[in-house]
N, C-alpha and C positions, 0 to 999 in steps of 0.2 A: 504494500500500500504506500503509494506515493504523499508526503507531506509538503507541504508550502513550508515561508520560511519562520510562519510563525505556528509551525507544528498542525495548521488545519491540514484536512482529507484534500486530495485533488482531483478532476475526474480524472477518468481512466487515458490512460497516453500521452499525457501531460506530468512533465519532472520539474523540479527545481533545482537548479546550478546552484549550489549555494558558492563556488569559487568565481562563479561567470554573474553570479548574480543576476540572473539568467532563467527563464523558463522555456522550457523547451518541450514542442510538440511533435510525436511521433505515430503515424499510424502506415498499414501497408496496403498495398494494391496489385492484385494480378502479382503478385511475390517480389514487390519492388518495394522499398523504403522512401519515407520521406520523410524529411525534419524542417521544423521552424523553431524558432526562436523570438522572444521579446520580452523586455523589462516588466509587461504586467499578463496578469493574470487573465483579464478582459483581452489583452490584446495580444496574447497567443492563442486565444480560445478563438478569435476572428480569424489571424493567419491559420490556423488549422483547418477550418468552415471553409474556407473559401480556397485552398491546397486540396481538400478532399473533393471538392467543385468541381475546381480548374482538370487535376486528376482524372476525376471519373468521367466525366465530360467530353477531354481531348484536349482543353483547352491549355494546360500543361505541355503539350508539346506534339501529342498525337494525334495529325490532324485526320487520319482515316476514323479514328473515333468521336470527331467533333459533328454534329448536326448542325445544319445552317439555322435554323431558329435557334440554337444555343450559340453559335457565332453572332447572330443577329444579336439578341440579349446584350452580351456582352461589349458589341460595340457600340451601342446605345450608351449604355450604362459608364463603358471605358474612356469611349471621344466624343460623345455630345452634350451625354446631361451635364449640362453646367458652364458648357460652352454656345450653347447655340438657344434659342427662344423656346418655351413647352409648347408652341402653339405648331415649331416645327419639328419638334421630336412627336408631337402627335400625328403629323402629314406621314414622316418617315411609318409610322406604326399602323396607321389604315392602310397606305399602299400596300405594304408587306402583308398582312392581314389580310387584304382581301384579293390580293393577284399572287400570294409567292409562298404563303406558307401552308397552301393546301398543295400543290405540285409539288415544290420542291424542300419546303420547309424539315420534314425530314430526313431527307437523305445530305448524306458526309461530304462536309465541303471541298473534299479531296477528291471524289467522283463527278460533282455536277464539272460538265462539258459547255464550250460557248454554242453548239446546235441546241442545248436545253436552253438558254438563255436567250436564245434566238427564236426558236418557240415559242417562249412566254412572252416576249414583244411580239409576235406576229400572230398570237389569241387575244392579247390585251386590246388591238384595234379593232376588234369584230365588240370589244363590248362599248365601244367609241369614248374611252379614255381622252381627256381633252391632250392636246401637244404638253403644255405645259406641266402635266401630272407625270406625263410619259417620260420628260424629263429629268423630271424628281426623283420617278420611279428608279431608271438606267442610273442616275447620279447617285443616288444612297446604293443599292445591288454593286455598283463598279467601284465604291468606298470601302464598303460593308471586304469588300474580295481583294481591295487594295490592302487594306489592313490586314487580313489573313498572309497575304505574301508579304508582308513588312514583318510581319511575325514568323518569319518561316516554315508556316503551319501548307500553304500551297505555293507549286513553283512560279505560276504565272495567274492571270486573273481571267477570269472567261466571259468579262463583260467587253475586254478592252475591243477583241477586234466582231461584235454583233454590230449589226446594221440597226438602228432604228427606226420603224415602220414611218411612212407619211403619213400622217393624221388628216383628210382637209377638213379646212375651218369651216366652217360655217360661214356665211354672210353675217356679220355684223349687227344685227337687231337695232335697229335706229327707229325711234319718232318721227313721221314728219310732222313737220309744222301745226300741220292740222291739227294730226292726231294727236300731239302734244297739247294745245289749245282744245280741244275736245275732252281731253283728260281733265285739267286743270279746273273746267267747267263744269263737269260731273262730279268732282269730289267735293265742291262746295256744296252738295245737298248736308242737311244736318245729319244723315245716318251716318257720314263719312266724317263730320267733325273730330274725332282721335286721332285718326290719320291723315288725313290733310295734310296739316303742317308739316309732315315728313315726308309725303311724297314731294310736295310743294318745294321743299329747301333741296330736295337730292335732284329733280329738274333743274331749279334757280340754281345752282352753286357748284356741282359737279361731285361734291363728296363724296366718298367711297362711301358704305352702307357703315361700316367698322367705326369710320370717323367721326361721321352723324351720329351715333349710338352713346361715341365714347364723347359725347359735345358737353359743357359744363357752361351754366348760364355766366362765368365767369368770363367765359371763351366769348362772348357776344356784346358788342357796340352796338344797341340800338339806341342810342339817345343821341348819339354828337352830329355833326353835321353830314360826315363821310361816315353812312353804319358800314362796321363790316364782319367778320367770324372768321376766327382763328382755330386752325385744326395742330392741336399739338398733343394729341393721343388717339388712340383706337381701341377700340371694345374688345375684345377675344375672349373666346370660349376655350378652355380645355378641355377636349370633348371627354377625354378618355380618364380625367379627374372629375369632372362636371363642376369646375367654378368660372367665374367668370375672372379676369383682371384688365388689366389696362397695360398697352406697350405702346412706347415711341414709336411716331415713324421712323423705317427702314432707313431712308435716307435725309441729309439735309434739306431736301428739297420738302421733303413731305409736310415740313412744319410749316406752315404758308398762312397767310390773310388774303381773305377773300372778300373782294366791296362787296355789299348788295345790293341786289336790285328792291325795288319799295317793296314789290308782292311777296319776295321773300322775308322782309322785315314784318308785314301785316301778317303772315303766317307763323313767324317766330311768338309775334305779342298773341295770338289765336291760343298757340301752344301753352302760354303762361296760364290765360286761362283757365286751359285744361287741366294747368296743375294745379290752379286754387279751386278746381271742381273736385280734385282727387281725394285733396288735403281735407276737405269739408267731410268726407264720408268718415275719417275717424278712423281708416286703415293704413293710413298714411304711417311709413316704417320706414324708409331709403337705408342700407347698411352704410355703416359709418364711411368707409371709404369711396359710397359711391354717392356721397351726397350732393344736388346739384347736379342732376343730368337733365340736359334738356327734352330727351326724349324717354324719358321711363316710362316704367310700366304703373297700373294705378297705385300701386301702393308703395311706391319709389324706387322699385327697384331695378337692375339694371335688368334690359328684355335683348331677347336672339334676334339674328336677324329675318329667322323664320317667322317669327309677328308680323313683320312687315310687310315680306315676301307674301302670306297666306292674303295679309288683307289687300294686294295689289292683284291676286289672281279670282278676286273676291268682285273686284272694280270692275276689274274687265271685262270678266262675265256678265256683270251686270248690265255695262255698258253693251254690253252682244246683244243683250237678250230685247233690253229695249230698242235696239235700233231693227229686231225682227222684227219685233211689232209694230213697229210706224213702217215699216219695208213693207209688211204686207196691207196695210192701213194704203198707203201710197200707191199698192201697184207697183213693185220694184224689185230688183234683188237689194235683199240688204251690205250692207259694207261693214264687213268684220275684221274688227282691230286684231291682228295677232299675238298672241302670247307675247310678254314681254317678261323677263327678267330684272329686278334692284339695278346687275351693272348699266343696262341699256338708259336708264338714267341718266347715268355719270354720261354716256356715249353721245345723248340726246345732246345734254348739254352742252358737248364739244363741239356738235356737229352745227347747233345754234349760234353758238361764238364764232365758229367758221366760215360758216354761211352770210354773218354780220360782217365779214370786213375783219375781224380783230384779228390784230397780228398773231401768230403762232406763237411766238415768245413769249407772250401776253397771256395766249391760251394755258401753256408750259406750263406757268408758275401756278395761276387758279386748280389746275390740275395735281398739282403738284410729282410731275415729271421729271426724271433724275436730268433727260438730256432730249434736247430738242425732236431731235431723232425718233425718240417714241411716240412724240405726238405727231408728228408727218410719216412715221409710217402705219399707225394706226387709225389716221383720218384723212390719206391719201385721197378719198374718192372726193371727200368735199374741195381739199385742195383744187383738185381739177376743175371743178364748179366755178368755183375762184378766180381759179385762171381764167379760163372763158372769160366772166365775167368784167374780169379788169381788162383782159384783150380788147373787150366790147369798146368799153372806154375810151381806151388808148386809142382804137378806130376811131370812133366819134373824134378825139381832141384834133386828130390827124386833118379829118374834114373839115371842123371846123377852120383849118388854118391854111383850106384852098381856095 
């Protein structure tokens, strides 16, 4: 029976150096030894846990006995928690979760081949994965395997040389004019009055759904002469903890002021309203961190961005529905608005700014766009429009001066 050094029991496999001063942990595997060592008690009982792990795992050295969900694990845990946002160690855990660890999640990272890898990119496009996931996806898998060969648990990686599939995009979901205007004028009935003000400010202003969410009436200039709203956080969910927090924007750029337009400011004061209506009912609780959100829920607390989304697919229906019925009242076919997405908002309102003359650079910063570049290649078609249009001009000026 092993003692510590002040004469207590220890468990089993665990000694005391009394010349090392020293605790030292031993247990065996497949008839191989293994030892640790450390100054306390607590913390050779860890080093032992996590040597018996690493061990039986493969993780230890034997990468024909490592399973890729147990390599997965591990570098989560090894190179990102702590290094990288929970809201993208959550993305890394759904992709994996719902494309890679029914395939291939069991079997030895020393076996999977770049044709399996290849595979699973060319079934992932049949489930229409957007570009942008597929990226994520390729980019954690070709990390997750980089790391393995930096460990010299595999020789080479078998994401490096897989092809990734073409995704195409979709067309773009844009408002026009109309149907923006059409929108705007439908949600001012009084059944829409909650929501309003937010679809109203994500048209007006361009903001990500995140931004809007994470907005704090501190964030907002409605009194001075120039009103305007400052985006200097965002709303995130952790899906796979279920709390909510708040994170900076990604880049310098994203922290921005934005002027408003008046209907945006009359939609903002709408909203205060809403919350001295909330306040009144006596449920009113906002948790302490998230006190002051412009856009809460009734009893103040912070809401998803599925609220939104539900009551904007809520709209348009409704909007379909009555325009049947005056379609058929008329004599017509009716004109149905098509499904629209939160981002198509933000898109709206670029394509509004664009379509108005306002310089690009102009549009950049309200967007809050790292580099020009994204905003002309993601609203290229209006560009065009543009162009035209100022050609027109420049024709005319040209006449005029014959």
């Amino acid at each position: 029976m092993a003692l510590d050094k002040n004469g207590k029991e220890l468990p089993k496999g665990i000694t005391w150096l009394p010349k090392k001063e020293l605790y030292m942990g031993r247990f065996q595997y497949e008839g191989q030894g293994y030892t640790v060592y450390a100054k306390s008690l607590k913390e050779v009982k860890k080093k032992l846990a996590d040597k018996k792990y690493e061990t039986e795992h493969g993780i230890g050295g034997k990468a024909d006995r490592i399973k890729l969900d147990d390599w997965f694990d591990e570098w989560i845990s090894t190179y990102k928690i702590g290094k990288v946002k929970d809201t993208t160690i959550a993305t890394y855990r759904a992709l994996y979760d719902r494309f890679v660890r029914e395939p291939l999640g069991g079997r030895y990272i020393s076996k999977i081949k770049t044709v399996e890898i290849q595979r699973l990119y060319n079934s992932i496009t049949e489930d229409g994965l957007s570009p942008k996931y597929l990226k994520t996806l390729h980019n954690t898998l070709s990390n997750v395997f980089k790391m393995a060969v930096n460990n010299d648990l595999i020789p080479k990686n078998p994401c490096s040389q897989t092809i990734r599939p073409t995704i195409d995009n979709t067309e773009r979901r844009v408002l026009t004019a109309s149907e923006q205007s059409h929108l705007l004028s439908f949600i001012r009935q009084e059944e829409y009055r909650n929501i309003e003000p937010a679809i109203t400010t994500l048209l007006g202003t361009g903001v990500r759904i995140g931004e809007l969410l994470g907005l704090k009436w501190e964030d907002l200039d409605l009194e001075s002469k120039e009103k305007t709203l400052t985006v200097n956080r965002t709303l995130v969910r952790i899906r796979d903890k279920k709390y909510f927090t708040f994170q900076e924007p990604k880049t310098a750029s994203g922290t921005r002021t934005i002027p408003l337009q008046e209907s945006v400011v009359k939609a903002l004061k709408r909203q205060k309203v809403n919350q001295a209506h909330y306040k009144l009912s006596g449920k009113w609780n906002p948790p302490t961190e998230f006190e002051g959100l412009v856009f809460s829920g009734k009893k103040g607390q912070p809401q998803w961005r599925s609220c939104i989304a539900e009551s904007l697919d809520k709209i348009i229906f409704a909007m379909n529905e009555e325009e049947k019925e005056r379609a058929v009242k008329e004599h017509r076919a009716p004109v149905i608005m098509e499904h629209i997405n939160l981002h198509a908002c933000r898109h709206s309102f670029a394509t509004r700014c664009l379509e108005a003359g306002i310089a690009p650079k102009i549009v950049q910063s309200w967007l809050g766009h790292s580099s020009i570049e994204i905003t002309l290649d993601l609203y290229s078609h209006v560009n065009q429009d543009v162009s035209f249009e100022n050609m027109r001009r420049l024709e005319a000026l040209y006449s005029e001066a014959i």
